[in-house]
C-alpha positions in Angstrom: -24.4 -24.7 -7.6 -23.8 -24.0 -3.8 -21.1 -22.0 -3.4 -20.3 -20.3 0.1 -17.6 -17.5 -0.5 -14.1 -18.4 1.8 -14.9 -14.8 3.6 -18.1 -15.7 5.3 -15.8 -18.1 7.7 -12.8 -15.9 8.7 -10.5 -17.9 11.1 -8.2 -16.5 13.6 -4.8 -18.2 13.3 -1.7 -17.9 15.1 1.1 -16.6 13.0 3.1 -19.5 13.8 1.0 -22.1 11.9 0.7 -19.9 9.1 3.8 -20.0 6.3 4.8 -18.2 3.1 3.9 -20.2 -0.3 7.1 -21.1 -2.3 6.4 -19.2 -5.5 5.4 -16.0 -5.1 6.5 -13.2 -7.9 5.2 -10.5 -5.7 7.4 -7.9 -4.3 6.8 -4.8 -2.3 9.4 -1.6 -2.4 10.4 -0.6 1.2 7.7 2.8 1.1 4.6 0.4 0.6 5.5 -1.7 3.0 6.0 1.0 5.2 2.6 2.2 4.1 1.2 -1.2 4.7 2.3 -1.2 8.6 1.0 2.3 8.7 -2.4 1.0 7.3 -2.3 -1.8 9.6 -1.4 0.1 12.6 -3.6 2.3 11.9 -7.3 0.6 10.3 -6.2 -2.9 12.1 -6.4 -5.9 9.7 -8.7 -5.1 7.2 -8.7 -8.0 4.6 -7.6 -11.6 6.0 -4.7 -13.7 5.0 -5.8 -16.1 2.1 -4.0 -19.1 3.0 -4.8 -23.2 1.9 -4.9 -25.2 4.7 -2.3 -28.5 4.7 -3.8 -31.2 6.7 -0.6 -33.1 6.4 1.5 -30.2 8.3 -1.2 -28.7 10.0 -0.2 -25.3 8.6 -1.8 -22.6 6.5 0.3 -21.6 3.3 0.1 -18.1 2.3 -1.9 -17.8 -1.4 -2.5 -14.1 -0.6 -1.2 -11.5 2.0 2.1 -12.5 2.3 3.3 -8.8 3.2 0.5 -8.4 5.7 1.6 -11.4 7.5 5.2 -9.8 7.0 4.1 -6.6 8.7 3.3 -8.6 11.7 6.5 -10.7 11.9 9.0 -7.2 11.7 6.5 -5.6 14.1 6.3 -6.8 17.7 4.0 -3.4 18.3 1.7 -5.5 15.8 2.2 -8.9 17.0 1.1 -7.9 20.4 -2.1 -5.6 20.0 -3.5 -8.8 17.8 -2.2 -11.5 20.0 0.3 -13.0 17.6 -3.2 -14.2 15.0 -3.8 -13.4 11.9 -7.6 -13.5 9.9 -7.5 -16.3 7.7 -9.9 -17.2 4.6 -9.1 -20.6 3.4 -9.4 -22.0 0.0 -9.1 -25.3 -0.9 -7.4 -25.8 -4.5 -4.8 -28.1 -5.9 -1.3 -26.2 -6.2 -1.6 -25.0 -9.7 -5.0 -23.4 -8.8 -3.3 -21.9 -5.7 -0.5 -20.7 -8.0 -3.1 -19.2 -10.5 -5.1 -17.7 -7.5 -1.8 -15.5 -6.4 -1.2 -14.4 -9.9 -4.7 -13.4 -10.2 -4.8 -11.5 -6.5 -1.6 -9.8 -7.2 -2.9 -8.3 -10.8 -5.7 -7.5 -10.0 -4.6 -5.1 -7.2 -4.8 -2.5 -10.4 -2.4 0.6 -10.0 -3.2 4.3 -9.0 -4.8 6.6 -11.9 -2.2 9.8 -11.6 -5.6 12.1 -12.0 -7.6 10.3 -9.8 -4.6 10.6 -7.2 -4.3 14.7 -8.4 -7.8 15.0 -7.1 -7.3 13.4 -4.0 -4.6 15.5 -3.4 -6.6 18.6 -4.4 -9.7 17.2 -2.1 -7.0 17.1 1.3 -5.9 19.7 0.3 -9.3 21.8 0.3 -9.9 20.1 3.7 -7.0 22.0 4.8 -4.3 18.8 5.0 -1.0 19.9 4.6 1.9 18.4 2.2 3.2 17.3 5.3 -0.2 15.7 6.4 -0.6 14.2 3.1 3.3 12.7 3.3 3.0 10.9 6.3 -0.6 9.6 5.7 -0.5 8.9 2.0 3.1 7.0 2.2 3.5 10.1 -0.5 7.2 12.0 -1.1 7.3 15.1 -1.1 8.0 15.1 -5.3 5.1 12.9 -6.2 2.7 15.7 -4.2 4.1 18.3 -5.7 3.7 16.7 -9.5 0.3 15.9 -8.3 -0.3 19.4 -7.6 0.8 20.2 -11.2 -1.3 18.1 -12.8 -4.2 19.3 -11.3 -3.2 23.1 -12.3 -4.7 24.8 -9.7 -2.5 27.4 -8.0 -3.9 27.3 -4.2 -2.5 23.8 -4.2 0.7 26.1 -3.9 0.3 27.9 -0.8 3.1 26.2 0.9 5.4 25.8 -1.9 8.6 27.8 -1.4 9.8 28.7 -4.9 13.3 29.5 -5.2 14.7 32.1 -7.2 16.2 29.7 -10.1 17.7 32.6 -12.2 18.9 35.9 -11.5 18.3 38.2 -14.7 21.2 39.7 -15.5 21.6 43.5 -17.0 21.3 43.3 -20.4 22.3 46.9 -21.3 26.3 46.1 -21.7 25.6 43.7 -23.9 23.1 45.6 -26.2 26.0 47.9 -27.3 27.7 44.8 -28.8 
């Protein structure tokens, strides 16, 4: 069988002949989407738009990437450093394989392991990132670093932890004659 992977033959489309499928089930909270713009403005496009090209139209429907064609629709800072075009890999597949596709790029996306995110944290850490650094870079809260930090157990992941004094013990010898 000769088969030719879409990726080999990246196009460079403007975003204007490119459009959202109808039936996505994908949706992305506000924080990773921020993160996504902050990846983008950051690293550039990375991965291209997987799209299926509609002679009829003369338009590229979104199978994959929707929010990374989002990112450069809500952000003109975007838009203009790549010239309003997006890298495109096309497929060509009847509508129920396209559907099937986006299901199957969406799942397979996977989901963080909380101990393999611990060690990260530990490993910035060790390279002398701070919680702050982390925050902003990771698209982390301030919470999920600190549980990280627990998990991991090791106490000079604490060095900037200001603990507050939760209790006051109180004097305990008035009550002992009771």
């Amino acid at each position: 069988m000769d088969f030719t992977s879409p990726v080999y033959n990246i196009k460079s489309v403007p975003i204007e002949k490119i459009v959202p499928n109808t039936y996505n089930p994908n949706s992305v909270a506000p924080p990773e989407l921020r993160l996504l713009y902050d990846s983008i403005k950051e690293d550039g496009y990375t991965m291209p738009i997987v799209c299926y090209y509609s002679q009829k139209d003369d338009l590229y429907i979104i199978v994959d990437g929707f929010h990374r064609y989002r990112v450069m629709l809500e952000h003109e800072d975007i838009y203009r450093r790549e010239n309003g075009m997006l890298p495109v890999s096309v497929i060509d597949k009847p509508l129920a394989q396209r559907m099937a596709s986006t299901v199957r790029h969406n799942r397979a996306r996977g989901t963080h392991s909380v101990d393999l995110m611990g060690n990260i944290v530990r490993e910035l850490h060790e390279l002398g990132r701070s919680d702050a650094w982390i925050s902003n870079h990771l698209g982390m809260e301030k919470d999920e670093i600190l549980r990280l930090k627990q998990i991991t157990g090791l106490a000079s992941l604490f060095r900037e932890v200001n603990f507050g004094k939760a209790w006051v013990p109180e004097d305990d010898s008035d009550s002992a004659d009771k």
